[in-house]
Structures are given as structure tokens and as C-alpha cells.
BALOBA-1460 file (C-alpha; in Angstrom, 3 decimals):
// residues 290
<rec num="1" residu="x" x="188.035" y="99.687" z="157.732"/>
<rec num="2" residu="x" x="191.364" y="100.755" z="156.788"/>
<rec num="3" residu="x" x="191.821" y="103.422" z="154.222"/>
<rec num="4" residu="x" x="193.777" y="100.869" z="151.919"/>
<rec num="5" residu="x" x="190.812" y="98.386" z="152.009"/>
<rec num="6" residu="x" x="188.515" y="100.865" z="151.273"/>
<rec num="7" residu="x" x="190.831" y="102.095" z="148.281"/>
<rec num="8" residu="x" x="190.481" y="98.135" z="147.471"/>
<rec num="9" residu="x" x="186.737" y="97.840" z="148.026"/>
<rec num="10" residu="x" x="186.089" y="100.779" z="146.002"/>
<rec num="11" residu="x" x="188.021" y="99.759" z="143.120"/>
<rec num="12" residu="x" x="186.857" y="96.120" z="142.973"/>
<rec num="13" residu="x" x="183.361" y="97.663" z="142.893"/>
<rec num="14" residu="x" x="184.478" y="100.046" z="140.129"/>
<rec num="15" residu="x" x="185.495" y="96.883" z="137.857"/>
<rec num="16" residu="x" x="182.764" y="94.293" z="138.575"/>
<rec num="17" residu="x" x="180.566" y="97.624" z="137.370"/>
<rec num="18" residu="x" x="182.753" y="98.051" z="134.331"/>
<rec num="19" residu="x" x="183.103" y="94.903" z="133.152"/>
<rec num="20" residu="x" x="179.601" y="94.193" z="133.155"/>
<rec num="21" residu="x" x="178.830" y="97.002" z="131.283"/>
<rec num="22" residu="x" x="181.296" y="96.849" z="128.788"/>
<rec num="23" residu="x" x="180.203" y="93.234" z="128.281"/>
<rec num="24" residu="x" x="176.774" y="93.869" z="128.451"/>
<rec num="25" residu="x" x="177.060" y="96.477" z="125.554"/>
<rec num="26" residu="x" x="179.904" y="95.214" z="123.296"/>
<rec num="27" residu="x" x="177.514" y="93.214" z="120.570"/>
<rec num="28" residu="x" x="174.694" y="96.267" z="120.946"/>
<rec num="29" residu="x" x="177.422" y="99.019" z="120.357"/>
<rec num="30" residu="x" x="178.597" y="96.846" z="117.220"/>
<rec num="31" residu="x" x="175.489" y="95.952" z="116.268"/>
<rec num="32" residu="x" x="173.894" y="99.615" z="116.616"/>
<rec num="33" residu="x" x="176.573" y="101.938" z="116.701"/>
<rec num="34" residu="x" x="177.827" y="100.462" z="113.140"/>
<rec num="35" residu="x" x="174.639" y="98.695" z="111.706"/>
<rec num="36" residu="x" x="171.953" y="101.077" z="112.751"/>
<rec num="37" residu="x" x="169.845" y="98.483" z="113.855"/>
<rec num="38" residu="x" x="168.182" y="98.835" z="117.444"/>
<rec num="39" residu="x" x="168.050" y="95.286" z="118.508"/>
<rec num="40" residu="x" x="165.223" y="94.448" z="121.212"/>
<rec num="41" residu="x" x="165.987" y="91.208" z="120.894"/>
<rec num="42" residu="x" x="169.902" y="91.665" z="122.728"/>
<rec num="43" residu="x" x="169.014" y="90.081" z="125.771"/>
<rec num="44" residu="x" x="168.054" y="86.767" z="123.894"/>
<rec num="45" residu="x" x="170.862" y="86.327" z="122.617"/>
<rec num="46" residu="x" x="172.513" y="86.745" z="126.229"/>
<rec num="47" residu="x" x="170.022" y="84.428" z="127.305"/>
<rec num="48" residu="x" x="171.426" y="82.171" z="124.757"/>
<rec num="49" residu="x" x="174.350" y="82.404" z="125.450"/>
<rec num="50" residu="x" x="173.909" y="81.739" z="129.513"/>
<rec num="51" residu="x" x="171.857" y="78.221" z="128.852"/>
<rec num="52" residu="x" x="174.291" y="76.805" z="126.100"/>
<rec num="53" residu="x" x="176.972" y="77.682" z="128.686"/>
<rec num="54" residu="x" x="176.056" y="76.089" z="131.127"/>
<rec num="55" residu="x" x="174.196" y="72.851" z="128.948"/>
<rec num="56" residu="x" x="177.330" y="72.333" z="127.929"/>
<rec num="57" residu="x" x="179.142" y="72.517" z="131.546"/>
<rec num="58" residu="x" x="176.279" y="69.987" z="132.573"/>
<rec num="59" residu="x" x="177.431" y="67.714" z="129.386"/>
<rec num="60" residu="x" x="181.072" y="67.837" z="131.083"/>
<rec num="61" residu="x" x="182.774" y="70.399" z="128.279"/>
<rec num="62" residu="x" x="184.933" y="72.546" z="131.120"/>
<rec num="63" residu="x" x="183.713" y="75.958" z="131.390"/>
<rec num="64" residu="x" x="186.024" y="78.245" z="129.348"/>
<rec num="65" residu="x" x="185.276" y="75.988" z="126.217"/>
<rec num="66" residu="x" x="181.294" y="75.710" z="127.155"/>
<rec num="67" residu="x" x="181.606" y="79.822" z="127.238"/>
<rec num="68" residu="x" x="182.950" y="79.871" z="123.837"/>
<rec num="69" residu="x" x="180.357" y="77.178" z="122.747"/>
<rec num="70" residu="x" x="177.621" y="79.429" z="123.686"/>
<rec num="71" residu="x" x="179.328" y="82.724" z="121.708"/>
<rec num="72" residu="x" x="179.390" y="80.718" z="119.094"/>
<rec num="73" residu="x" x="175.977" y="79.414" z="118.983"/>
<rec num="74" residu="x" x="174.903" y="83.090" z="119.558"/>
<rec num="75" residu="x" x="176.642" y="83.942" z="116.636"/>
<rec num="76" residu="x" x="174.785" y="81.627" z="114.544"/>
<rec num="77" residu="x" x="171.927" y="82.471" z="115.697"/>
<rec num="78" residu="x" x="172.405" y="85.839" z="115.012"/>
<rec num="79" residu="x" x="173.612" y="85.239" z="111.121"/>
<rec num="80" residu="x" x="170.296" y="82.616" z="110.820"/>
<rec num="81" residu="x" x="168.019" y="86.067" z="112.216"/>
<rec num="82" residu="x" x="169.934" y="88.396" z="109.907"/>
<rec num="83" residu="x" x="169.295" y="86.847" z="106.776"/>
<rec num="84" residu="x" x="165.619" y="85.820" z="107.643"/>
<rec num="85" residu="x" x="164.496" y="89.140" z="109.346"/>
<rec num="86" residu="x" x="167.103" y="92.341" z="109.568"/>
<rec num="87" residu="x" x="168.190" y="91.992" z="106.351"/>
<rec num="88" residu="x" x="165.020" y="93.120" z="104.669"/>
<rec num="89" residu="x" x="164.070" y="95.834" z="107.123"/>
<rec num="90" residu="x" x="167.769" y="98.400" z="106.902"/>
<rec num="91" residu="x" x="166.760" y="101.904" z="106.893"/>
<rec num="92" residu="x" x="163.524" y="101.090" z="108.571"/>
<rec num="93" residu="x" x="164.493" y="101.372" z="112.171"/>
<rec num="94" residu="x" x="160.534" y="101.089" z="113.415"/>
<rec num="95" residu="x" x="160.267" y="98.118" z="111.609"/>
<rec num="96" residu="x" x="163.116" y="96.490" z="112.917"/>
<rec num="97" residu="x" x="162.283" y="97.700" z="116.385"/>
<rec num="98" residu="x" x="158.500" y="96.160" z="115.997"/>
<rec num="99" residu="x" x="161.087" y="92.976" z="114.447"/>
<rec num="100" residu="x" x="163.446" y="92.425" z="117.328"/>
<rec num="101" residu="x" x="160.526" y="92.788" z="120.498"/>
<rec num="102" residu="x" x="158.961" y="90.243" z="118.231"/>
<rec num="103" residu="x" x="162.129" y="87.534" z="118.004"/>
<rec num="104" residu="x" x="162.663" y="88.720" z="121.979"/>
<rec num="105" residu="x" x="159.037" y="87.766" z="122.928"/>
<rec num="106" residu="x" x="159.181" y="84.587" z="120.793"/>
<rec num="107" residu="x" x="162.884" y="83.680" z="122.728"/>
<rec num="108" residu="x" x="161.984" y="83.666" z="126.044"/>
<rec num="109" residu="x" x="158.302" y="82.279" z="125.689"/>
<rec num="110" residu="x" x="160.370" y="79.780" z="123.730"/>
<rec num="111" residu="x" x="162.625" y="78.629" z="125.976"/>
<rec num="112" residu="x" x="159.993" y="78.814" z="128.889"/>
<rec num="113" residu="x" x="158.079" y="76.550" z="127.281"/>
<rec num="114" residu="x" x="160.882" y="74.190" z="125.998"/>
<rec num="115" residu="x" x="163.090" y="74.369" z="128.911"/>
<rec num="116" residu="x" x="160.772" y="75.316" z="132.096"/>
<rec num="117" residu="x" x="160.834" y="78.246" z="134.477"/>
<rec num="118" residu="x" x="164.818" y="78.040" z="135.749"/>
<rec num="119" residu="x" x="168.394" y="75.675" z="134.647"/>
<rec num="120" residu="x" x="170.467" y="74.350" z="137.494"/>
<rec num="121" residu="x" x="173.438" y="76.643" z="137.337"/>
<rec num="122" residu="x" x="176.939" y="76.025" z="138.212"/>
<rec num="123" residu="x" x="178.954" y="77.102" z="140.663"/>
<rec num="124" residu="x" x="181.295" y="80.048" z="140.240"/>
<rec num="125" residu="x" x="184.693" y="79.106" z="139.655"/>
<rec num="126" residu="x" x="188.210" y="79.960" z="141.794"/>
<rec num="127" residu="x" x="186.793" y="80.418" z="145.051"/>
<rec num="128" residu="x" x="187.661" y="84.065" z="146.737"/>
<rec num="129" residu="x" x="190.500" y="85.956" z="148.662"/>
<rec num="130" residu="x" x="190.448" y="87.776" z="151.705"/>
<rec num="131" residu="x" x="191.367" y="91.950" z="152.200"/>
<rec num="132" residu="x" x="190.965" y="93.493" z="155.835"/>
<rec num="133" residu="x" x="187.461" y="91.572" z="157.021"/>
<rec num="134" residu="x" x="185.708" y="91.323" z="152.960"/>
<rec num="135" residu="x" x="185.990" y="88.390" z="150.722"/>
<rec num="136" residu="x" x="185.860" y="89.279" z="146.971"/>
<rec num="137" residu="x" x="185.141" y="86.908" z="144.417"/>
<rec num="138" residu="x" x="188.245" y="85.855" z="141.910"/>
<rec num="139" residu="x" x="185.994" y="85.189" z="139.370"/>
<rec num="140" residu="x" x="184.527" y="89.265" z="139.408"/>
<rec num="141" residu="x" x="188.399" y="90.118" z="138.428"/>
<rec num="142" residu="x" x="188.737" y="87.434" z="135.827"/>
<rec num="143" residu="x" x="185.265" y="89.147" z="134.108"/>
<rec num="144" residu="x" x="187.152" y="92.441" z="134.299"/>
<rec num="145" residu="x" x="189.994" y="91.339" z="132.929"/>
<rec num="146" residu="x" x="188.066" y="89.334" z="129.767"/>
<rec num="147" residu="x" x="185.973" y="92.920" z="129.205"/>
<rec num="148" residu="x" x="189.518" y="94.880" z="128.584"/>
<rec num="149" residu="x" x="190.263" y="91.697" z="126.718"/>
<rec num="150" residu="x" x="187.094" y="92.071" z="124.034"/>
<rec num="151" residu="x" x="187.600" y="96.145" z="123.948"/>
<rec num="152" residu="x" x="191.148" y="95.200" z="122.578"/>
<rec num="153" residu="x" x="189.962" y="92.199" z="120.341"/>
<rec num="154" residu="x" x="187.273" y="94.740" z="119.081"/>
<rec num="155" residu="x" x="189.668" y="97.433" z="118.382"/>
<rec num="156" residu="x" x="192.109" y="94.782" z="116.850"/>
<rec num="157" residu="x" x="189.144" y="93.287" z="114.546"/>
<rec num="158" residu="x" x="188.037" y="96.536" z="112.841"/>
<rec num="159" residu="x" x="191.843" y="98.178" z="112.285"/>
<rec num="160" residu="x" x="194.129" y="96.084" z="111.966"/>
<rec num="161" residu="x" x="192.288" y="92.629" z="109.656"/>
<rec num="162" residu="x" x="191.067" y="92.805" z="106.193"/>
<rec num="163" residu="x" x="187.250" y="91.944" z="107.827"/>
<rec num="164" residu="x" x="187.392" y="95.332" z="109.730"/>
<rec num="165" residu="x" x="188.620" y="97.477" z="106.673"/>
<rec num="166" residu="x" x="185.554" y="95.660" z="104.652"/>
<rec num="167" residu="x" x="183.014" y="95.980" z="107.481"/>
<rec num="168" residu="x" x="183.825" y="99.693" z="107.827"/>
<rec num="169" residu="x" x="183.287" y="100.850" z="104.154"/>
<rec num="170" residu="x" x="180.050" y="98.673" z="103.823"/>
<rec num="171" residu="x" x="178.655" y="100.328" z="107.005"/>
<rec num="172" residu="x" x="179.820" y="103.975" z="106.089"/>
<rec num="173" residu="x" x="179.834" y="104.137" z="102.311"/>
<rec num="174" residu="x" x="177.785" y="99.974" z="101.022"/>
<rec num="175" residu="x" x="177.718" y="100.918" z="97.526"/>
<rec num="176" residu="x" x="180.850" y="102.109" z="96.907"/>
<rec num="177" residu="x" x="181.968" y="99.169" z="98.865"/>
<rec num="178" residu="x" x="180.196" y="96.734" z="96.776"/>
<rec num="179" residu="x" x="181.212" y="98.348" z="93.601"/>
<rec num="180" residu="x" x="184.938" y="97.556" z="94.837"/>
<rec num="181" residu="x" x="183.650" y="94.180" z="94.902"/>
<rec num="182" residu="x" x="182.908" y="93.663" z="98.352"/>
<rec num="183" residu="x" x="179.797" y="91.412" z="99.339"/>
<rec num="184" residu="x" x="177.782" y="93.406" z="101.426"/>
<rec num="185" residu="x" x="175.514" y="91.306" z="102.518"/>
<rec num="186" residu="x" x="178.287" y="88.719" z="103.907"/>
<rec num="187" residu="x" x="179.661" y="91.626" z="105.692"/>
<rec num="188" residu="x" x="176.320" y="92.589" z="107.510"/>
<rec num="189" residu="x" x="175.405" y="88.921" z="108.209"/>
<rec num="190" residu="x" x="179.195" y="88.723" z="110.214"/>
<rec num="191" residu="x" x="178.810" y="91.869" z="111.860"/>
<rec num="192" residu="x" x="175.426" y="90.958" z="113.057"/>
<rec num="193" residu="x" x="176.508" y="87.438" z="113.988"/>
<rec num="194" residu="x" x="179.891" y="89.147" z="115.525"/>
<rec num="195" residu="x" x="177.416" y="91.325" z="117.793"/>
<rec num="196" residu="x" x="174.967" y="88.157" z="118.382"/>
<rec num="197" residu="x" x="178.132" y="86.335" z="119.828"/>
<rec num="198" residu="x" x="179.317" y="89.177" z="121.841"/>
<rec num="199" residu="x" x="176.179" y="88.835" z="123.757"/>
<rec num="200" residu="x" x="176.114" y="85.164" z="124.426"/>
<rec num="201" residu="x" x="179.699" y="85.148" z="125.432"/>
<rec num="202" residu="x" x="177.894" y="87.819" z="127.923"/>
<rec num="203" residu="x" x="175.611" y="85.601" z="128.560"/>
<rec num="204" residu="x" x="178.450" y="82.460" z="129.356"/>
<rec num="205" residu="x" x="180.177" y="84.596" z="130.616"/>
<rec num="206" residu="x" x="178.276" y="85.535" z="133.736"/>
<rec num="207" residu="x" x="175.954" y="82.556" z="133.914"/>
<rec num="208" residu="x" x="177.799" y="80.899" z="137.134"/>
<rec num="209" residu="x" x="177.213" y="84.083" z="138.817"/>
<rec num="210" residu="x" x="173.474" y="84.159" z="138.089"/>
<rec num="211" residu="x" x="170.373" y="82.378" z="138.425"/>
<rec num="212" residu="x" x="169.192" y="80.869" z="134.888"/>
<rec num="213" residu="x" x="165.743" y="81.645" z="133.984"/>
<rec num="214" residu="x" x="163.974" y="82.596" z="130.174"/>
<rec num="215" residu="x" x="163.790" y="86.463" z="131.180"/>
<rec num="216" residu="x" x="167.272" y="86.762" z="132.435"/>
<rec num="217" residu="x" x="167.860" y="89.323" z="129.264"/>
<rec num="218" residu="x" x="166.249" y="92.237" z="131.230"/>
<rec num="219" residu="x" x="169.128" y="91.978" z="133.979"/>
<rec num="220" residu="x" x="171.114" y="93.213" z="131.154"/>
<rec num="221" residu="x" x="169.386" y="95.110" z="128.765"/>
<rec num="222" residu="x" x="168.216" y="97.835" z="130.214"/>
<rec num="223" residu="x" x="172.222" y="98.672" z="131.294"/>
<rec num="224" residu="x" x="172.904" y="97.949" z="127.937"/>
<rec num="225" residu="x" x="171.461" y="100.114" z="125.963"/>
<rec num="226" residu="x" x="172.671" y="103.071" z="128.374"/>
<rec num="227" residu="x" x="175.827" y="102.722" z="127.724"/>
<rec num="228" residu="x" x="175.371" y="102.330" z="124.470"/>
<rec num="229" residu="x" x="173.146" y="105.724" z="124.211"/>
<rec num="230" residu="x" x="175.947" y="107.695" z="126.737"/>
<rec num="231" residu="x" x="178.772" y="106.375" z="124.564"/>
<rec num="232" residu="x" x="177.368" y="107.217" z="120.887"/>
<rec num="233" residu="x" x="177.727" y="105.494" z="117.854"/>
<rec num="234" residu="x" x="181.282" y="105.109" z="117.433"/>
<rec num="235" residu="x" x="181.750" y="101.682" z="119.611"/>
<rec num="236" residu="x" x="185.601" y="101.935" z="120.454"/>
<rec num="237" residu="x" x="185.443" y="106.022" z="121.671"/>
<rec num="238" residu="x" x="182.029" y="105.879" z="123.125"/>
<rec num="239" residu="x" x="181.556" y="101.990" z="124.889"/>
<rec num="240" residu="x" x="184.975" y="102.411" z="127.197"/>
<rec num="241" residu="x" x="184.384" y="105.592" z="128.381"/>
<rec num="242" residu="x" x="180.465" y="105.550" z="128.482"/>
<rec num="243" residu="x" x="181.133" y="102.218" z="130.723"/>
<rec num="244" residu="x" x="183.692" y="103.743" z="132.915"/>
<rec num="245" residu="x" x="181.403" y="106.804" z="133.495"/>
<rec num="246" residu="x" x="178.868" y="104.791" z="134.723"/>
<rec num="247" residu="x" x="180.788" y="102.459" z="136.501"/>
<rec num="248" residu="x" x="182.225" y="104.896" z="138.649"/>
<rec num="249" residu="x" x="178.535" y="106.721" z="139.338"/>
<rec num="250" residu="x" x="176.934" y="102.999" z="140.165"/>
<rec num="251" residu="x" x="179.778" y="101.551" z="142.413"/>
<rec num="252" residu="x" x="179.812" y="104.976" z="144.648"/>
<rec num="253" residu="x" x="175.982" y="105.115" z="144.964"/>
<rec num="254" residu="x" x="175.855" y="101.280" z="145.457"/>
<rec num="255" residu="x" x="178.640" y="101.229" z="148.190"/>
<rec num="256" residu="x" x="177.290" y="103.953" z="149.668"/>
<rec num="257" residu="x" x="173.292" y="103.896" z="149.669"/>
<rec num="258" residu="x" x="172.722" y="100.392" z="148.703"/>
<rec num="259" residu="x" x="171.928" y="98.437" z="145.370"/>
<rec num="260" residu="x" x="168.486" y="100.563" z="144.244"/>
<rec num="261" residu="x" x="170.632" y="104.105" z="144.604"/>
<rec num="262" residu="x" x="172.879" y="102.631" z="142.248"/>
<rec num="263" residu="x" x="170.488" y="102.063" z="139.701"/>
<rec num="264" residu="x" x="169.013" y="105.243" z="140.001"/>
<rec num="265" residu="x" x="172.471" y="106.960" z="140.206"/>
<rec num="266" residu="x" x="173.339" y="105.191" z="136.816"/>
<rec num="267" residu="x" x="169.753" y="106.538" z="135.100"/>
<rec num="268" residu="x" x="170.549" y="109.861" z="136.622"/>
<rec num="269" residu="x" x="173.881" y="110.109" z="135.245"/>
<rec num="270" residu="x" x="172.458" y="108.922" z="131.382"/>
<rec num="271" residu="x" x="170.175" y="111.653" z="131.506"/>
<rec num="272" residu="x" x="172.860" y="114.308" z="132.514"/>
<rec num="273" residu="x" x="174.792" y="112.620" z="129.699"/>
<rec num="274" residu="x" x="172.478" y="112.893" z="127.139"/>
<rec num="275" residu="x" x="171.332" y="116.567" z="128.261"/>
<rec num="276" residu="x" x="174.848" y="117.739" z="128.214"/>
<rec num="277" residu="x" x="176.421" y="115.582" z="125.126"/>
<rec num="278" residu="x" x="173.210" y="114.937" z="123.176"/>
<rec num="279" residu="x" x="175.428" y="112.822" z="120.317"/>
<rec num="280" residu="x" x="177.158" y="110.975" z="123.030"/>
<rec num="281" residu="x" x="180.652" y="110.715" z="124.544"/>
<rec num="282" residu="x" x="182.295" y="110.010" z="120.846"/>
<rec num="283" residu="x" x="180.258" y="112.794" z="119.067"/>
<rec num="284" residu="x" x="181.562" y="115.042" z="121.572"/>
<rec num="285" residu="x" x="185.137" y="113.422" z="120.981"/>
<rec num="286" residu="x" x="184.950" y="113.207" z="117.592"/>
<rec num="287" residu="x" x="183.662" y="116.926" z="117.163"/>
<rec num="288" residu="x" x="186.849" y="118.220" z="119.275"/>
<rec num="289" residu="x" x="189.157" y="115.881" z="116.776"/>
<rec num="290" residu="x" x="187.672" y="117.905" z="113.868"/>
């Protein structure tokens, strides 16, 4: 192998790593990193989002519409659990832990039940190229592209539109907020429901890459929530460079040693994280700002 197609191969690893990171973690880091609330229950919602996908593909909807379909049924989803459930539990994060494994358990028994063990998937879209003697998946850069894509609409969201500037003072300072007249508990149901639909468009997202079955959540979750823990609380300086971190660590111990060193790489690296910058990447960044 040529020493530009290894450049290649090494990069391509680099952003199928990233991007599924970054869109694994986007709706935990919002929901988390700016609620508070450790959701168990995040890999339901991906779940979600993966069979409405692809329900909706089998219905004949094309694909990029069935993938928006399925964020948006997250997201209601996600408003209908925080007004039933979160919403009586803030500032009792045991509670809501006990909550979420609850809704999570209930989800994918759920859906086993309803829907059976697996979903006929669909096929993965725009074929593949060739460099040197590899063929790489089109599809793998069109994820990586859509996860800078949601780190921008993120960062546009909570700057730059009257929802972010609301969302922000109900998270940091709620009664002030609501004395200004804000309605707090709009805000949190959106946020939620924003975070809830982050997932499932995860979830569509990735479905034609990925067997469908009622536990699929786990494939995700467990990445997750590392990323979200190695980037902090603050979800726009701790998700990108948490995920890019990691990214790098996986795709070198996965090219070189195989799928399983990549795993343990990526857990490796999280604890050397989280011994070194116990608040996180943006606590760390945040600290050197002030």
C-alpha cells in the first residue's frame, strides 16, 4: 500500500469514527450537559429513530425524508416522556437514573414484543469508490459530513435564535428566567425533545448500515456517554473535541490491532481523560478562558 492510500485509509477511518461519535452523543451532550439529566433511556430513542426510518423507507417515503420522519418522531417522543416522567424528578439525578433504565427496559421489551426479534433493513445508499486496492463506502463520508452539519446547526440553535438565548438562561439561571417571563417548562420540554430527536436522527441515520433489532441502543450507548463524560458539560467545547480525541485513538488501534483493540483503546483513553481533566475537555478549556 502506497503511502497516499494509507494517508486515505487512515483518514476515512478517522471520520467514520468521528461522525459516529459526534452523532451518537449530540442529543446526550444537550440533554445532559445542559439539562442535568442522565438519560438511560438514549439508546431508545436511537432505536426509535432506526425503525421509523426505515418503516417509512418500506412505506416508499425516500430515505432522507424517512430520516427526518424518524427525528421527528423521536422528538415527540421525547417531549410526551418529559412531561410525564423527567419533569417531576430535576435535581434528583438517582431518580431519574432509576426513571430512564425503566423507560429503556420498557422500549426495547416493547418493541420486541410488538415488532419481533429483527426489521428487514435497507440497503445502504450510493454504492462505493475505489483508492489503491480498498473500496470505501460513500455513504460513511456523507455521515461525516451530516455530523459537522448538526455541530454547526447546534452551535447556530443556542447563539444565534431567540430559542437558544431562552434555553440558556432557563438551564443556567430558571427563575430569573421565568421571572423575565420565560416559560420554563416549554423550554425544558424542547430541549429534551431537541436531544430525543438528535438521537433518532442517529438512529435514521445509520440504520442502512446496521442490522435492526430492539437492543440496537447498546451499539451506541456505551460510546455515547464517553464522549459525553471526556468532553464535559459544555456540549459545543467538549462533544467536538472529546469525539475527535477518541476518534483518532479508535481508528489507529482498530486499523492496526483489529476491531476489539479499538474498543479498548477508546476506554483506555476515557480513563486517561478523566484522570488527567477530571471536569472534562471544556472544564479544562473553560478554566484556561478564565
Amino acid at each position: 500500500m502506497d503511502v497516499g492510500t494509507l494517508a486515505f485509509s487512515a483518514l476515512y477511518q478517522f471520520g467514520d469514527a468521528f461522525a459516529f461519535l459526534v452523532l451518537s452523543a449530540c442529543g446526550l451532550a444537550v440533554i445532559f450537559g445542559m439539562m442535568g439529566v442522565i438519560n438511560l433511556a438514549h439508546g431508545e430513542f436511537i432505536m426509535c429513530g432506526a425503525y421509523v426510518t426505515v418503516s417509512a423507507v418500506h412505506a416508499g417515503i425516500p430515505l432522507p425524508v424517512a430520516v427526518v420522519i424518524g427525528a421527528l418522531v423521536s422528538a415527540a417522543v421525547g417531549a410526551l416522556v418529559e412531561i410525564l416522567v423527567i419533569r417531576h424528578l430535576y435535581d434528583r439525578p438517582l431518580d431519574t437514573i432509576v426513571a430512564t433504565w425503566g423507560l429503556s427496559l420498557i422500549g426495547t421489551q416493547g418493541t420486541l414484543i410488538l415488532l419481533g426479534s429483527t426489521m428487514a433493513g435497507v440497503g445502504t445508499p450510493f454504492g462505493s469508490f475505489q483508492v489503491g486496492d480498498y473500496s470505501y463506502s460513500v455513504y460513511r463520508l456523507v455521515l461525516f459530513g451530516m455530523a459537522v452539519l448538526v455541530l454547526a446547526a447546534l452551535y447556530a440553535l443556542f447563539n444565534w435564535t431567540r430559542f437558544g438565548v431562552m434555553a440558556r438562561a432557563t438551564i443556567q439561571v430558571p427563575h430569573m428566567a421565568a421571572a423575565l417571563g420565560v416559560d420554563t417548562r416549554l423550554v425544558y420540554s424542547l430541549t429534551f425533545a431537541l436531544g430525543a430527536g438528535l438521537a433518532g436522527l442517529a438512529g435514521g441515520l445509520y440504520a442502512p448500515t446496521m442490522t435492526l433489532v430492539p437492543t440496537m441502543g447498546t451499539t451506541f450507548i456505551m460510546e455515547a456517554f464517553v464522549t459525553v463524560v471526556v468532553g464535559g458539560a459544555d456540549v459545543f467545547l467538549g462533544t467536538a473535541p472529546a469525539a475527535a480525541l477518541l476518534a483518532v485513538v479508535k481508528a489507529t488501534m482498530t486499523s492496526w490491532y483489529g476491531q476489539l483493540a479499538g474498543q479498548i483503546g477508546l476506554l483506555i483513553a476515557v480513563i486517561i481523560v478523566i484522570r488527567v481533566l477530571p471536569r472534562g475537555i471544556s472544564g479544562f478549556l473553560l478554566r484556561e478562558r478564565a
